[in-house]
C-alpha positions as CSV (number, residue, x, y, z in Angstrom):
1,X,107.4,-94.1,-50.3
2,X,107.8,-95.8,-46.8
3,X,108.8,-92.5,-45.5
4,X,106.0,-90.6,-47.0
5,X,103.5,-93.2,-45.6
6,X,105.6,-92.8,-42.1
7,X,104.9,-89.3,-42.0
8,X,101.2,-89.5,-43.0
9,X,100.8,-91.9,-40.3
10,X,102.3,-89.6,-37.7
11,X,99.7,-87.0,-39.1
12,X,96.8,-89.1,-38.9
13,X,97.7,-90.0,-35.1
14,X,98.4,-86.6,-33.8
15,X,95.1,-85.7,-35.6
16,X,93.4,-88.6,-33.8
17,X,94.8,-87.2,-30.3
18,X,93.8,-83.6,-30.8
19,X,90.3,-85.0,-31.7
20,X,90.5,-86.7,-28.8
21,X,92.0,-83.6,-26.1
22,X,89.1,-81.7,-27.6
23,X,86.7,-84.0,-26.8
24,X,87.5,-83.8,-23.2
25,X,83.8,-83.7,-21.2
26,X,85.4,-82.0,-18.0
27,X,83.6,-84.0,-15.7
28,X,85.9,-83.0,-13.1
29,X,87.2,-79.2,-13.0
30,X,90.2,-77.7,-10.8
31,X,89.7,-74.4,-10.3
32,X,92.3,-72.1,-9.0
33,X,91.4,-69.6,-6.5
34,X,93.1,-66.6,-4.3
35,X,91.5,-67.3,-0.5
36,X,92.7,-64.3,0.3
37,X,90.7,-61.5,-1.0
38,X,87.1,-61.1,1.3
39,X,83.9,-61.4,0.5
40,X,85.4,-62.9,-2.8
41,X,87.2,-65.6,-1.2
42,X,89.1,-66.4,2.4
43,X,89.5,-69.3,4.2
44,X,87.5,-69.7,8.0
45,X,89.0,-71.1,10.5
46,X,87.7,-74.6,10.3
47,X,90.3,-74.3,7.1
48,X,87.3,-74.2,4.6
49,X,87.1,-71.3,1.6
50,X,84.7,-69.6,1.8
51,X,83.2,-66.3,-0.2
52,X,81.5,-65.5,-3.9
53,X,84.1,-67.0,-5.8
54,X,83.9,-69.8,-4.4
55,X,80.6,-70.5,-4.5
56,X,80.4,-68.6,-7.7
57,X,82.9,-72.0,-8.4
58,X,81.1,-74.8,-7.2
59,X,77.8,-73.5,-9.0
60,X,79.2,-73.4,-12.4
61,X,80.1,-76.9,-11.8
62,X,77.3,-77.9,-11.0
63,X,75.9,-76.1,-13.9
64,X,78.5,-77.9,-16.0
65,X,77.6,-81.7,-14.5
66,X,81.2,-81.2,-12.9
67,X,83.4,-82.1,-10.0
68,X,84.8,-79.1,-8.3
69,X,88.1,-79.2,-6.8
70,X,89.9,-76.1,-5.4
71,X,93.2,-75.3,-5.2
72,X,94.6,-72.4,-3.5
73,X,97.3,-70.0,-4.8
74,X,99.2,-66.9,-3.9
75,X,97.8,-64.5,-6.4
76,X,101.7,-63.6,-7.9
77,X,101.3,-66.7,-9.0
78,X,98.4,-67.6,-10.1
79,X,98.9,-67.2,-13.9
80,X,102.2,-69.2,-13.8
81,X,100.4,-71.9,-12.1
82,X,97.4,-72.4,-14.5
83,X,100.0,-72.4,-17.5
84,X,101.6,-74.8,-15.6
85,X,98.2,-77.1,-15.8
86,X,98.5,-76.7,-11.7
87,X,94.5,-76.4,-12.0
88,X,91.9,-76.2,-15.3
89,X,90.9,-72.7,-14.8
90,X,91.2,-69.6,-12.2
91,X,87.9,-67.8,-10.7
92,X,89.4,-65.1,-8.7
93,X,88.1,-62.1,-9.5
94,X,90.6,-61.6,-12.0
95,X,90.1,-58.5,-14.6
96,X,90.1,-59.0,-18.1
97,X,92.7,-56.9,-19.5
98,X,94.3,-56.8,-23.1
99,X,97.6,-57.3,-21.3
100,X,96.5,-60.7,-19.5
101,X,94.7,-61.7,-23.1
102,X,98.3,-62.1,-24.0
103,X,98.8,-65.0,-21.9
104,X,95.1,-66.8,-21.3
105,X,92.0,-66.7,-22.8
106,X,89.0,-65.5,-20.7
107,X,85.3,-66.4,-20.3
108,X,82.6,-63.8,-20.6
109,X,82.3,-61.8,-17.5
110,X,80.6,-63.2,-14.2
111,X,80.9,-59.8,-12.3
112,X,81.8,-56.4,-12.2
113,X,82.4,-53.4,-9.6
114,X,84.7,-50.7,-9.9
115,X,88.5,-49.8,-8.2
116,X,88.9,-46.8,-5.5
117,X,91.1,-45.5,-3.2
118,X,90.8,-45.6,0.2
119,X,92.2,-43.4,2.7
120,X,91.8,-42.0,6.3
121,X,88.8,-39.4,7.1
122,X,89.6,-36.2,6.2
123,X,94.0,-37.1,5.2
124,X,94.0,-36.5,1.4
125,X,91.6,-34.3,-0.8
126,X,91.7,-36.0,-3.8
127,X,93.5,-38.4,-6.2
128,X,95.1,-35.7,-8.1
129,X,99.2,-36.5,-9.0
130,X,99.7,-33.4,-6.6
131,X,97.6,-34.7,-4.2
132,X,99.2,-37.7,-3.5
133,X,102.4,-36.7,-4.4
134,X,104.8,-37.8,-1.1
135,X,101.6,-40.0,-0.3
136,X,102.7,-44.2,0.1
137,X,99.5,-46.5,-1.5
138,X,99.3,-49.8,-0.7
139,X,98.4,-51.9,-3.8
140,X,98.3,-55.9,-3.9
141,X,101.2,-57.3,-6.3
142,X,100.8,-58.2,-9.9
143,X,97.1,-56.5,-9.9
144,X,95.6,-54.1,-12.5
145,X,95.8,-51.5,-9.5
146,X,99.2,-51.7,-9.1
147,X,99.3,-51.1,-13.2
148,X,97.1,-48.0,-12.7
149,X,99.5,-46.3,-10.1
150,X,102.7,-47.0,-12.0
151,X,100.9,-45.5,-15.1
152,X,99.3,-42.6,-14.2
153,X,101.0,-41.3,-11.0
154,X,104.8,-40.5,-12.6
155,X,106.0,-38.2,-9.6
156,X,106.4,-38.5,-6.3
157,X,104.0,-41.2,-5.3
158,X,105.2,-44.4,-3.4
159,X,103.7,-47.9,-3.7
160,X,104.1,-50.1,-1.9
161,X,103.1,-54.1,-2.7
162,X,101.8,-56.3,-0.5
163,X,100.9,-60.3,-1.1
164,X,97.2,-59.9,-0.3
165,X,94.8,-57.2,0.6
166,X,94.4,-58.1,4.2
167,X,98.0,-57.2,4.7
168,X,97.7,-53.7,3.0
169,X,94.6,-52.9,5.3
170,X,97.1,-54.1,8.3
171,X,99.5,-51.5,7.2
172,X,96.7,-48.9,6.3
173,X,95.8,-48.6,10.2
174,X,99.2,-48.9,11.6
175,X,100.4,-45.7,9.5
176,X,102.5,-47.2,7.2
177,X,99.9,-46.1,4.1
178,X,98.3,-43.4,3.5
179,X,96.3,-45.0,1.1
180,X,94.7,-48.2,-0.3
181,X,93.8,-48.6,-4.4
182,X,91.8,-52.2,-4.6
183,X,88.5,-53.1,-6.2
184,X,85.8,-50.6,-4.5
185,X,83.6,-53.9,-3.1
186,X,86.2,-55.5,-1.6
187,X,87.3,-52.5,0.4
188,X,83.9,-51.9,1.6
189,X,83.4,-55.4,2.0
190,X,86.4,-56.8,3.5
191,X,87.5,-53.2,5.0
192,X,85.2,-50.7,5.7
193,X,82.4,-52.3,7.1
194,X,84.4,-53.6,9.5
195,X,85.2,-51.8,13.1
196,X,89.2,-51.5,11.8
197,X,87.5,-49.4,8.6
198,X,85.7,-46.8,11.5
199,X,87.7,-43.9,10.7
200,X,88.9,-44.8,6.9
201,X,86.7,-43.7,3.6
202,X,86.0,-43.7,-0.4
203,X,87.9,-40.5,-2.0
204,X,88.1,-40.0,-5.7
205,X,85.5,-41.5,-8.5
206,X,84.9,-44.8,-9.6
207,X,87.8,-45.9,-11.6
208,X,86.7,-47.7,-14.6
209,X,88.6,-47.2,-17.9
210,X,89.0,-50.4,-19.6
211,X,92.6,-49.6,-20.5
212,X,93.4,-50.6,-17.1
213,X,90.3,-51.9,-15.4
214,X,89.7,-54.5,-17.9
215,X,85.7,-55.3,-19.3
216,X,84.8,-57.0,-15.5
217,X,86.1,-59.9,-14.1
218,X,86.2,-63.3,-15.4
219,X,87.3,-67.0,-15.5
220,X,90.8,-67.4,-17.3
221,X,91.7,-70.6,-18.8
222,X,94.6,-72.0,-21.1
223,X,94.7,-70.8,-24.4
224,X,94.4,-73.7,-26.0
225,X,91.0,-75.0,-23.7
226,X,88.7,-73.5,-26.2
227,X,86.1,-76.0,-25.6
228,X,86.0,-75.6,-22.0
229,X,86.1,-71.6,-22.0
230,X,82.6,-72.6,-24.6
231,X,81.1,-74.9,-21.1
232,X,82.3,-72.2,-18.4
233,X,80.3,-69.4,-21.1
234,X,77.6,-71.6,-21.1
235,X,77.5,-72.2,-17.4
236,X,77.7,-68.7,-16.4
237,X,74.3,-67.8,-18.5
238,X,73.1,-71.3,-17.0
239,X,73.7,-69.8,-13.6
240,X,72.3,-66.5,-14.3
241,X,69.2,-67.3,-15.9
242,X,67.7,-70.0,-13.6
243,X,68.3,-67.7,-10.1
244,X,71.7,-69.4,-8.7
245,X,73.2,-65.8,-9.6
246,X,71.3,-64.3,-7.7
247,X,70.6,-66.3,-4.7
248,X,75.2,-66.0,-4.4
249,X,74.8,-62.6,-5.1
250,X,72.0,-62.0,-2.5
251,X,74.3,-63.8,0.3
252,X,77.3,-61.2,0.0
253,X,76.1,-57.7,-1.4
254,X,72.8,-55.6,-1.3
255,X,73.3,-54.9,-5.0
256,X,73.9,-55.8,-8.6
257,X,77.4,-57.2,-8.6
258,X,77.4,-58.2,-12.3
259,X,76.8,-54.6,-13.4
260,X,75.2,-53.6,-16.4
């Protein structure tokens, strides 16, 4: 009897501290983020981040009466290191794929933009397997682009993985690629806008299929943060409806980043 009583006890409490974790108001929220992947994040020279996911961050804290704190994190890493309660959630442009559902559990959406390779004027004529067969593509490590190439390119393509983009693009000029698949606005962005992205352009169509693309990009918490994937949903239709959105969205791009 005094072990049944024990037990019911044990129950009761455990009950009693689940209550309690999922009662959690959040009034301070550690977000991880890349810092390395322009315009959606770097980090200036003064050592401040800096870029739409960051302030994408701090606005849905605001929206959600939070404290933000950032924490930066090599992007190989960055699922480890939520799971690892490192930080409460990760806004870094990360797709939502079936494969990453696995592991976290994601918010709605907060943007959206397609993947494309980029190349020098005039080098390759298309994204065909023949094309770009005995062609080297730079791709960032542990991405869904990296996924894409190893999926759908069997023969005779090369990739090559690199820690962040800025390091592909590096290699991209020097010669050491002839090609570069990353998310279409953060080439043009963080690449080809810029006087090292003269002579480099677009080839190939929009790559979208949510088999490896995901359904856009959104926050990724642990699996078991229910209630705060609820507040960051929440927060993210805050943010869009009252014209914070917007006014982010305005800063970096001269078009509708969330998509349709």
């Amino acid at each position: 009897m005094k072990k049944i009583t024990v037990i019911m006890l044990a129950v009761l409490v455990l009950a009693m501290m689940a209550g309690i974790s999922s009662a959690k108001e959040w009034k301070t929220l550690r977000v991880g983020v890349e810092g390395a992947y322009p315009p959606f994040s770097w980090v200036k020279a003064d050592g401040k981040m800096a870029g739409f996911d960051i302030d994408i961050s701090y606005a849905i804290c605001e929206a959600m009466g939070a404290e933000c704190v950032l924490v930066q994190q090599d992007w190989d890493g960055i699922i480890p290191a939520l799971l690892t309660r490192k930080y409460d959630c990760i806004i870094a442009s990360m797709g939502i794929t079936e494969d990453r559902k696995k592991k976290v559990a994601f918010t709605d959406k907060y943007y959206q933009s397609p993947a494309k390779f980029v190349v020098k004027k005039g080098a390759v004529k298309d994204i065909s397997e023949k094309s770009l067969s005995g062609k080297t593509i730079g791709v960032q490590r542990a991405t869904i682009y990296y996924q894409f190439l190893k999926d759908n390119y069997k023969t005779g393509l090369k990739i090559k993985l690199y820690a962040n983009q800025d390091e592909a693009y590096l290699d991209l000029v020097a010669g050491r690629l002839d090609g570069v698949l990353a998310d279409s606005v953060a080439v043009k962005e963080g690449f080809l806008k810029k006087p090292e992205g003269k002579d480099y352009e677009f080839i190939g169509p929009d790559l979208t299929d949510p088999k490896w693309f995901g359904e856009g990009n959104g926050i990724a918490c642990r699996k078991g943060d229910t209630e705060l994937v609820k507040k960051l949903n929440e927060a993210i239709a805050k943010i869009r409806a009252d014209g914070t959105y917007k006014s982010i969205q305005d800063k970096y791009f001269d078009f509708n980043i969330y998509g349709d």
